[in-house]
C-alpha positions as CSV (number, residue, x, y, z in Angstrom):
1,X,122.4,124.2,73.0
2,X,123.6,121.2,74.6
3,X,127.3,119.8,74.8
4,X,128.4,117.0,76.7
5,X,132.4,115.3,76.1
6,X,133.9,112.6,77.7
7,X,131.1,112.8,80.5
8,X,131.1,110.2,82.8
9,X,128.4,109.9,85.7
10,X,127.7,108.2,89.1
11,X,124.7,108.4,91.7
12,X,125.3,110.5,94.8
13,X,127.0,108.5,97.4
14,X,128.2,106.2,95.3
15,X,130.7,103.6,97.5
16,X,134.7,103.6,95.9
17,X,133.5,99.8,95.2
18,X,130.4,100.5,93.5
19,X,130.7,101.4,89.3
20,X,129.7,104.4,88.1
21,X,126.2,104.8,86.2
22,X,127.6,105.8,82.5
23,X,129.9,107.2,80.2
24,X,132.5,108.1,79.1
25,X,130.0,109.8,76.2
26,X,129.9,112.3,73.9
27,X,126.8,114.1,72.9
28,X,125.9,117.3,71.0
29,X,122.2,118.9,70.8
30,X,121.4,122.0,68.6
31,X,118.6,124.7,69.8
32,X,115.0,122.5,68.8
33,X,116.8,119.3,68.5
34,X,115.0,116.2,70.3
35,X,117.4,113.5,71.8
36,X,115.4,110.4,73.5
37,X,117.5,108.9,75.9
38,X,116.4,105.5,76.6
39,X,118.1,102.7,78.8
40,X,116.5,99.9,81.4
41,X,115.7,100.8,85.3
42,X,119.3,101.4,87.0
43,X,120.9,102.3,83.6
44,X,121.5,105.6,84.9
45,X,119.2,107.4,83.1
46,X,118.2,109.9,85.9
47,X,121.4,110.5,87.0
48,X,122.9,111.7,83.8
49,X,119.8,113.8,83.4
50,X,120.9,115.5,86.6
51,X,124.3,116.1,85.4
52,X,123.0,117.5,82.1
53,X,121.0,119.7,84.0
54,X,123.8,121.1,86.4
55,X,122.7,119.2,89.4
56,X,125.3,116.6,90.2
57,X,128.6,117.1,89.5
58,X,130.1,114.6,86.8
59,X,132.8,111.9,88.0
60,X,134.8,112.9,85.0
61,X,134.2,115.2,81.8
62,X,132.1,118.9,81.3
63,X,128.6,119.8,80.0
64,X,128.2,123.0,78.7
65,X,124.6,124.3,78.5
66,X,124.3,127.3,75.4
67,X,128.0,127.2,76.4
68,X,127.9,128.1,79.7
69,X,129.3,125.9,82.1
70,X,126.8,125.0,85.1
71,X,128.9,124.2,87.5
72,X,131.0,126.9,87.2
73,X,130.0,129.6,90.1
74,X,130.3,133.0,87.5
75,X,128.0,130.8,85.0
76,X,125.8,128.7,87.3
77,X,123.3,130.8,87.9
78,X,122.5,132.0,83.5
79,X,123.3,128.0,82.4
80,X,120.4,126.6,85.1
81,X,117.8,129.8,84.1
82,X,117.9,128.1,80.3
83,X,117.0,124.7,81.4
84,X,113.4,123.1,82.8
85,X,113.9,119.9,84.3
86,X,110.9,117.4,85.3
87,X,112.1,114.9,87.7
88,X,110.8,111.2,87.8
89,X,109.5,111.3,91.4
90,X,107.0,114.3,90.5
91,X,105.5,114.8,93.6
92,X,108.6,115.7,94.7
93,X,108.8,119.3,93.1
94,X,106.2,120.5,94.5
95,X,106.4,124.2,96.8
96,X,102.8,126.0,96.5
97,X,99.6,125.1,97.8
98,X,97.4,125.7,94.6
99,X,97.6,124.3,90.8
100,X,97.5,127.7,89.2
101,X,100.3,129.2,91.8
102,X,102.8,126.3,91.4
103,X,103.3,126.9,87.4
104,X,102.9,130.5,88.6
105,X,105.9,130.4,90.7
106,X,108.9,130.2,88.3
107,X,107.6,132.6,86.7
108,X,107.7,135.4,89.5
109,X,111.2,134.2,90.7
110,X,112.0,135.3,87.0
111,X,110.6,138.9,87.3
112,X,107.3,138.7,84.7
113,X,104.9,141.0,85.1
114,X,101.3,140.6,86.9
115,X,99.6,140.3,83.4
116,X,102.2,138.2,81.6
117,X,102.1,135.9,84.1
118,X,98.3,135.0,84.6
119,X,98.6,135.2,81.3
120,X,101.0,132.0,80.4
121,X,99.4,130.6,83.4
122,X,95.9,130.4,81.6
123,X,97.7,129.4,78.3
124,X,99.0,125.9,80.6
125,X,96.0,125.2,82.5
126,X,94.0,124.9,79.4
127,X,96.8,123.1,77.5
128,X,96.8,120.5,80.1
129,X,93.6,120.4,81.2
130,X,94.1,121.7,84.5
131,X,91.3,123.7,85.0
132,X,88.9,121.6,87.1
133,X,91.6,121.5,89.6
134,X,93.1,124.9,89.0
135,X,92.8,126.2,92.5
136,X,93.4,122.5,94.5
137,X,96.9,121.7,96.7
138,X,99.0,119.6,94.1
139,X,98.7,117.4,97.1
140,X,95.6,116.5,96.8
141,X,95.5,115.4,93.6
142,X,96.1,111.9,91.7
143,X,99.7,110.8,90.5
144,X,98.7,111.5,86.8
145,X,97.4,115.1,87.5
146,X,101.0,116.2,89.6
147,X,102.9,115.3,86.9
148,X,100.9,117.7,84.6
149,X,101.2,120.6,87.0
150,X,105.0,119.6,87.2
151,X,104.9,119.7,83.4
152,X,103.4,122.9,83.5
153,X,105.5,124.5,85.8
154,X,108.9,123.5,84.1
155,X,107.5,124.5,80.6
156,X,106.3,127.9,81.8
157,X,109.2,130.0,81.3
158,X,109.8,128.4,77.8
159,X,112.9,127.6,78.6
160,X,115.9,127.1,76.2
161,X,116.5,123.3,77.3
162,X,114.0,120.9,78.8
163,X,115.0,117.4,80.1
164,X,111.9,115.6,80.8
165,X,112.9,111.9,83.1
166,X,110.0,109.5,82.4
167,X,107.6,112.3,82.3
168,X,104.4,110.1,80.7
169,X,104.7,107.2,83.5
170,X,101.6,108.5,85.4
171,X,99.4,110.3,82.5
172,X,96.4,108.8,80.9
173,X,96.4,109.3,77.3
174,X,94.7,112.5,76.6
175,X,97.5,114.0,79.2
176,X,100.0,112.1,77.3
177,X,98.4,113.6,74.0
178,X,98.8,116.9,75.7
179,X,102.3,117.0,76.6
180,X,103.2,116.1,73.5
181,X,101.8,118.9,71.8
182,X,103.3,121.5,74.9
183,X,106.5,120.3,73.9
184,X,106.6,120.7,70.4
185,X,105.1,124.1,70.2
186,X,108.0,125.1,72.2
187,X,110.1,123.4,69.6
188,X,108.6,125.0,67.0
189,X,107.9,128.4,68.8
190,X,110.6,129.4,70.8
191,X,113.5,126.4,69.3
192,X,113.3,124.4,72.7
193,X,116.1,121.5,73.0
194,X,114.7,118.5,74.4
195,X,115.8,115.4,76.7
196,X,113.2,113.2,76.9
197,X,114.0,109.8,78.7
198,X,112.6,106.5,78.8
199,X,112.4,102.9,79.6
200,X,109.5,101.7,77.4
201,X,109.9,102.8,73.8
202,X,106.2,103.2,73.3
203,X,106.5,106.5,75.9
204,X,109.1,107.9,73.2
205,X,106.9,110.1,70.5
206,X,109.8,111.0,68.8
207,X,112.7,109.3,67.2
208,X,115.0,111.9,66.6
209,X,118.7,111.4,68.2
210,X,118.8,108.5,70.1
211,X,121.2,107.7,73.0
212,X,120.9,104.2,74.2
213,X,122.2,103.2,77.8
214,X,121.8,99.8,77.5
215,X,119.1,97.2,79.1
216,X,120.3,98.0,82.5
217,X,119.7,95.5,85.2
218,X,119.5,91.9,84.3
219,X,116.2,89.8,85.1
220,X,117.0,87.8,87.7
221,X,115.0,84.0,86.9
222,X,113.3,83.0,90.7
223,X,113.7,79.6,88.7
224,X,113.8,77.1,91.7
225,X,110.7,78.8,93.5
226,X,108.8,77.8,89.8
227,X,110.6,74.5,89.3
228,X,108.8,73.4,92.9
229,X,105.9,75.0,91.6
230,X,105.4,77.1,95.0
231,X,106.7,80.6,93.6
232,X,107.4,80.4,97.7
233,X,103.7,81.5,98.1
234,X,101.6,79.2,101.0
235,X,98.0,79.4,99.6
236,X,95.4,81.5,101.4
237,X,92.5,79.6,102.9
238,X,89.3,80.9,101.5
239,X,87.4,82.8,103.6
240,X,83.9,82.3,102.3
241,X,83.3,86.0,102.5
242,X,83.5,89.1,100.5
243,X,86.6,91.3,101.1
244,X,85.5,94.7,100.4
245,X,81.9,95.4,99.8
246,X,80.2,99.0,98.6
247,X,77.5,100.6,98.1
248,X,76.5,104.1,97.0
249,X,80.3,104.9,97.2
250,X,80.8,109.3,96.8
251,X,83.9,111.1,97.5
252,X,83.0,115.1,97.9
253,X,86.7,117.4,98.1
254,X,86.0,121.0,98.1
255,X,88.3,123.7,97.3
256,X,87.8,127.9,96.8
257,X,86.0,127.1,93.3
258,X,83.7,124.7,94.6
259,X,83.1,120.8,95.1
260,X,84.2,117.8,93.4
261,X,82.6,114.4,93.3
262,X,84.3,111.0,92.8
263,X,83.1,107.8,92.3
264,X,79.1,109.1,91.6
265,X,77.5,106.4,94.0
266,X,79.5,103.1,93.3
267,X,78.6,99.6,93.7
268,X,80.8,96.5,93.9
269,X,81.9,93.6,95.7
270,X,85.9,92.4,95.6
271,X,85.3,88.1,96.6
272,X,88.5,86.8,97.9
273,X,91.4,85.9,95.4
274,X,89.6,88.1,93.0
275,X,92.2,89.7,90.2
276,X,90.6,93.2,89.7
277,X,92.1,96.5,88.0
278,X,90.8,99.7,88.6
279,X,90.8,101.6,85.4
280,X,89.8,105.3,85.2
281,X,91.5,108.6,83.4
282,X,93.9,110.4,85.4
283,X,91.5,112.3,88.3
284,X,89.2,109.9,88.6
285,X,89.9,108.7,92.2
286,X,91.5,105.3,91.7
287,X,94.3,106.3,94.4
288,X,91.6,107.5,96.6
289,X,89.8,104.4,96.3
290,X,92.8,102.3,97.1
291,X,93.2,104.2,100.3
292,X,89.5,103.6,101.0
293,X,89.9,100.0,100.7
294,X,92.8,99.6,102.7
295,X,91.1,101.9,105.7
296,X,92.8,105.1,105.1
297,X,91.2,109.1,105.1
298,X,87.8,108.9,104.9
299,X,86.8,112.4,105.2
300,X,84.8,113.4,102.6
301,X,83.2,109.8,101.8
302,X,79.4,108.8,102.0
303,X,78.1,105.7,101.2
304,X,79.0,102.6,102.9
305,X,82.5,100.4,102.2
306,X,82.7,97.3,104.2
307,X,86.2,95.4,104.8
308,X,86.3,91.7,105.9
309,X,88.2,90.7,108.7
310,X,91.3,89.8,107.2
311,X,91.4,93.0,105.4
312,X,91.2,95.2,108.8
313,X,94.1,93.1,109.8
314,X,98.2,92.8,108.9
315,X,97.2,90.7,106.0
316,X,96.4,93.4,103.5
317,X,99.6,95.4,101.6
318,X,99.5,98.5,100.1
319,X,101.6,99.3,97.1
320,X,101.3,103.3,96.7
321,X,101.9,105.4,93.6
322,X,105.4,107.0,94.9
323,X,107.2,103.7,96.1
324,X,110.2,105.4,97.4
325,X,108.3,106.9,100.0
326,X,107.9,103.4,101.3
327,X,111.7,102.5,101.8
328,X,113.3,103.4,105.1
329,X,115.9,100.4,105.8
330,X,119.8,101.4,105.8
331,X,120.1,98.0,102.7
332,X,117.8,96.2,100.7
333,X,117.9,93.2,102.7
334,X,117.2,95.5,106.0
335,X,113.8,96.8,103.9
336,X,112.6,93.7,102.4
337,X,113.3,92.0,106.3
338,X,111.7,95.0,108.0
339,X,108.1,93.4,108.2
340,X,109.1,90.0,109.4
341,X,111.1,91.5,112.3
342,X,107.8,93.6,113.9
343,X,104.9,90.5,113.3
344,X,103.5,88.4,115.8
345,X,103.3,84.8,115.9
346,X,105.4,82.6,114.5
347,X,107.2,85.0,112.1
348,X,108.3,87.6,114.6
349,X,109.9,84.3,116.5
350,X,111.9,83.4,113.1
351,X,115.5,83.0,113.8
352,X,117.7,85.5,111.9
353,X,118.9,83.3,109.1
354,X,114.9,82.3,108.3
355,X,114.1,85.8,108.0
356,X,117.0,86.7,105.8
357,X,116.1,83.4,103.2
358,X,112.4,84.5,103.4
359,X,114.0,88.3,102.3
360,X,115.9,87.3,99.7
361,X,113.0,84.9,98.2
362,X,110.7,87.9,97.9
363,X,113.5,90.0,96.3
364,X,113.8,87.0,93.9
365,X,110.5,87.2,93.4
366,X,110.3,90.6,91.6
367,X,112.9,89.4,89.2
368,X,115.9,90.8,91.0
369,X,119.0,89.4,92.2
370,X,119.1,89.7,95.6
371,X,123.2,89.3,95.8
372,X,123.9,92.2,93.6
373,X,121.5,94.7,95.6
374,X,120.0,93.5,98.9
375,X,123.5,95.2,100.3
376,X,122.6,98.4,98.7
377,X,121.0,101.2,100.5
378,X,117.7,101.6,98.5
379,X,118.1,105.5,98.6
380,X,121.1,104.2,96.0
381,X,118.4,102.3,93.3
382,X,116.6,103.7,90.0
383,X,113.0,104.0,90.7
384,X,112.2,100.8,88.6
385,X,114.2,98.8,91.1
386,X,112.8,101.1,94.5
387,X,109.3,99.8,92.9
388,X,110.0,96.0,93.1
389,X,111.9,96.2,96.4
390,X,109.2,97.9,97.4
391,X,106.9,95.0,96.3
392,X,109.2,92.4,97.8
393,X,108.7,94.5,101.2
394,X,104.9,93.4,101.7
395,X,105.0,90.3,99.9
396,X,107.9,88.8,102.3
397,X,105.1,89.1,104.6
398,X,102.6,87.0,102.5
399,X,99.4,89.1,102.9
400,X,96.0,87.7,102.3
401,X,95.1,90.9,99.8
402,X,97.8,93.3,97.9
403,X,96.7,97.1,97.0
404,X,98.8,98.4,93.9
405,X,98.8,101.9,92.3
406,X,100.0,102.2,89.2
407,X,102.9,99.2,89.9
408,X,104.4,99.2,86.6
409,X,105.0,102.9,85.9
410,X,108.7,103.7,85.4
411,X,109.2,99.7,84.9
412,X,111.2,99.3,81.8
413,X,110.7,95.5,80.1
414,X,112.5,92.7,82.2
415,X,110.7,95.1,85.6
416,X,107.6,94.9,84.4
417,X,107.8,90.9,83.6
418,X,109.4,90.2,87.2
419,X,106.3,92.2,88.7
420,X,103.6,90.6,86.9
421,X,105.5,87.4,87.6
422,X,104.9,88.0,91.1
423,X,101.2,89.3,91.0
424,X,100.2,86.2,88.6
425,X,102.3,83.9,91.0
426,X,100.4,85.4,94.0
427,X,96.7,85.3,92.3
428,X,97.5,81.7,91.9
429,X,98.0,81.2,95.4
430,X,94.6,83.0,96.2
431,X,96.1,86.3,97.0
432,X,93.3,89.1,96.4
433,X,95.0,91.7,94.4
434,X,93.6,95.1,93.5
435,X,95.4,97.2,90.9
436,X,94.5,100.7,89.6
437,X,95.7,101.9,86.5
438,X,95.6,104.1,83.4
439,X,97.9,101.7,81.7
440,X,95.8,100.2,78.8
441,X,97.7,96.4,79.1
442,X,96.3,95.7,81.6
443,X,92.8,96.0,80.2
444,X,91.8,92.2,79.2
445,X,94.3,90.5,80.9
446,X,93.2,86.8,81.6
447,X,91.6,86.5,84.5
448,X,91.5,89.6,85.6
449,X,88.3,92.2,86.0
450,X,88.3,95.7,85.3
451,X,86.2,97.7,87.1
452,X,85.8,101.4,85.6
453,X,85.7,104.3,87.8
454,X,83.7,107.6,86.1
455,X,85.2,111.2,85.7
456,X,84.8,113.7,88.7
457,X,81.9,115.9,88.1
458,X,82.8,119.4,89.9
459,X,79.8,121.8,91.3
460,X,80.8,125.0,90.9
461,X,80.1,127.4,93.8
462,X,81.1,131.1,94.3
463,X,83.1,133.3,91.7
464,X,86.7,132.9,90.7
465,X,89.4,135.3,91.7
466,X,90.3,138.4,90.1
467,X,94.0,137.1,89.9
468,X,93.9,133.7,90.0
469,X,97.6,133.1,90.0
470,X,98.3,136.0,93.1
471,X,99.2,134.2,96.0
C-alpha cells in the first residue's frame, strides 16, 4: 500500500545551511498493516508524514502510494483520493460551519449519494460521540472535540491509507478509546494501512512496525539559573487578595438543536500563587473558562467572575490550546523579545543587549537551547518546540499569573520536563498558574489542586433536520 526508498525529507523553506529532517529510509506497508512512527518534537515526524502523503515534495528519493506516484501530475490526483491524512494542528482543517457537514464534505467532493452519505455520517457521529454537538461550528468547540470531527472527517471515505500526526494529543480517554476502535474497524473492514505518529509511547495502541526517528532535540539544562537558585524568576509580592473569584458561574451556547450549559453554577476562588489544574472530559468548557479568567468573550455567561487588579493588568499570560497561533516574530529571539520591546516602565527602557539576555533566559527556561534556535523563524519548528517558545514568549515578561491549555500536548519527554521545569520554577516564585487539562499526570501532582469542571448538559429545543448533513 505504502512504499517509500531512499526517501529523504526537509521542512518547507528549509535554509541551504539548515539539515534536512530525515532519511535516507526505506519503508514498506502492506494493505491493513499498522506502522507507528515515533521520534522527539523536531524529529521530523510531521514532515515526513507530509511527504508520505504527497504534500511536500521529498529532498531526495520516491513514495509510491498503492503504486501510484503522488507527485506525479497523471497520478496525483488517484494516489491522494486513497489516503486520509489528520494533521497535528487540527483546527487547522477545518472548511464547514457545522460538525455533521465537515465529515460530510469529503464525502460529496467524492460523488456519494444523498443516502449513503447521511448515512456514514450518522455511523461517525455516534462512533465518536459527536452528537451533542452535531449541528455546532467546529469553531466553537474545545480542542479535544475538533480533533474528533477531524478524525471523522479523514476516516469517512474509508480510505485506503490513513496517516494520523499525533492524533490523541487533545482527546480525553473515552475519545481516545474511540478512535481506536474507528481505526481498527477499518483495518479489519475495508484493509486500511495506517501511520500513526507519536512522541509519547503511551499514545501508540499498537506496536506493529515500528519506525523510530530518534529523540530529536536535546534538553537544553538552564543549569546556572538553578545553581543561583533564581531559575531567573524575581518573586511576586503577595497581594493579600484573591485572584479570580466565582460564583454561580453558567455558560449557555445555542445552536439549531438547542442550548448547551457549561459549568452548571460554579463556585471557587483562585488565592494568589495558587497551583490549580482544571480537569474535565473533552467538552466540558475548561478552554472557555480560561478565557473567562483571563477577560475574554463573555457572551453567553451568568453568574459573577471577579479578577483582582493584577489580573486585569499586563501581568497575566495566556498559554492557548493551538500555540502556533501565538508566534508572529520573523526568529525565535524576535518572538520571545516581542513582549519586552512594547511594556512600559522600566522594561520597555531595557537597552537592546538586556532584552536579548532576558530572551534567551526564558528560552533556556523551557529546556531549549537558545543558540541552536532563537535564529530560526518559528514558522520553521515542530509543534513541541512552537509550544515552549511560545511559553518563553510570556514568561520573558515575568507575569504575576500564567493561563495554560493543555501545555504539554504534542510534548514528547525531554519537552514535557523542560515545561514543567518552568511552571514548578515559576510556582516557587509565587507565580499563580492555572492549567486545564484532560491529561491524567497531572491529577495529584504535589502541590497542586484540581478543580473538576462537570459535563455540558444540552436542552434540547425544536426538531432536527430532515437531512442533517445537506448544507
Amino acid at each position: 500500500m505504502l512504499t517509500a526508498r531512499g526517501l529523504v525529507v526537509a521542512p518547507a523553506g528549509r535554509g541551504a545551511h539548515e539539515p534536512v529532517a530525515c532519511g535516507p529510509l526505506d519503508l514498506d506497508l502492506e494493505d491493513g498493516g499498522w506502522l507507528t512512527l515515533r521520534g522527539g518534537n523536531g524529529a521530523g515526524k510531521s514532515t515526513l508524514l507530509a511527504t508520505l502523503a504527497g504534500l511536500a515534495a521529498p529532498v531526495e528519493g520516491h513514495v509510491r502510494i498503492a503504486g501510484l506516484d503522488p507527485f506525479a501530475a497523471a497520478e496525483r490526483r488517484t494516489a491522494r483520493a486513497k489516503v486520509g491524512v489528520v494533521f497535528q494542528e487540527p483546527e487547522t482543517q477545518g472548511l464547514t460551519d457545522a460538525v455533521e457537514r465537515e465529515i460530510a464534505f469529503p464525502l460529496e467532493n467524492l460523488g456519494w449519494s444523498r443516502a449513503a452519505i447521511d448515512a456514514r455520517v450518522g455511523e461517525l457521529i455516534a462512533a465518536f460521540g459527536l452528537d451533542a454537538v452535531r449541528a455546532a461550528p467546529p469553531a466553537h468547540l474545545s480542542g479535544g472535540e475538533v480533533q474528533r470531527v477531524t478524525l471523522a472527517a479523514a476516516m469517512a471515505p474509508r480510505p485506503r491509507l490513513l496517516l494520523l500526526d499525533e492524533p490523541a494529543s487533545y482527546l480525553d480517554p473515552p475519545g481516545r478509546a474511540a478512535l481506536v476502535d474507528t481505526v481498527q474497524e477499518l483495518r479489519a473492514r475495508h484493509g486500511t494501512a495506517v501511520v500513526w505518529s507519536a512522541c509519547d509511547p503511551e499514545e501508540a495502541p499498537e506496536a506493529g512496525s515500528l519506525l523510530d526517528l530518534g529523540g530529536g532535540l536535546p534538553f537544553g539544562d538552564p543549569a546556572p539559573e538553578r545553581a543561583a537558585g533564581t531559575n531567573g524568576w524575581a518573586p511576586v509580592p503577595a497581594s493579600g487578595e484573591p485572584v479570580w473569584t466565582g460564583r454561580g458561574l453558567r455558560l449557555a451556547r445555542r445552536d439549531e438543536r438547542g442550548r448547551v450549559v457549561l459549568w452548571g453554577g460554579l463556585d471557587f476562588v483562585v488565592d494568589g500563587g495558587e497551583r490549580i489544574v482544571l480537569a474535565g472530559a473533552n467538552g466540558s468548557g475548561k478552554t472557555a473558562l480560561l478565557d473567562a479568567l483571563a477577560g475574554l468573550n463573555e457572551a453567553g455567561r451568568e453568574g459573577h467572575l471577579e479578577r483582582s487588579a493584577s489580573a486585569r493588568t499586563a501581568g497575566l499570560g495566556y498559554l492557548t490550546q493551538f500555540p502556533e497561533s501565538q508566534l508572529f516574530g520573523e526568529t525565535v529571539l524576535d518572538d520571545v523579545g516581542f513582549a519586552l520591546r512594547h511594556r512600559t516602565g522600566r522594561e520597555g527602557r531595557m537597552a537592546p543587549a538586556e532584552r536579548v539576555a532576558r530572551a534567551r533566559q526564558a528560552i533556556a527556561q523551557v529546556g531549549l537551547d537558545a543558540a541552536r534556535v532563537e535564529g530560526r523563524s518559528p514558522d520553521a519548528l515542530s509543534l513541541g518546540e512552537q509550544r515552549r517558545i511560545a511559553l518563553a514568549g510570556i514568561l520573558v515578561a515575568r507575569p504575576r499569573a500564567v493561563l495554560l491549555d493543555e501545555p504539554t500536548a504534542g510534548l514528547d519527554g525531554p519537552g514535557r520536563r523542560g515545561l514543567e521545569a518552568a511552571l514548578e520554577a515559576a510556582a516557587a516564585a509565587g507565580i499563580t498558574l492555572v492549567v486545564a487539562s484532560h491529561d491524567p499526570r497531572w491529577r495529584g501532582r504535589p502541590g497542586w489542586r484540581v478543580l473538576s469542571l462537570p459535563g455540558p448538559v444540552r436542552i434540547p429545543e425544536g426538531l432536527p433536520a430532515k437531512h442533517p448533513t445537506r448544507p
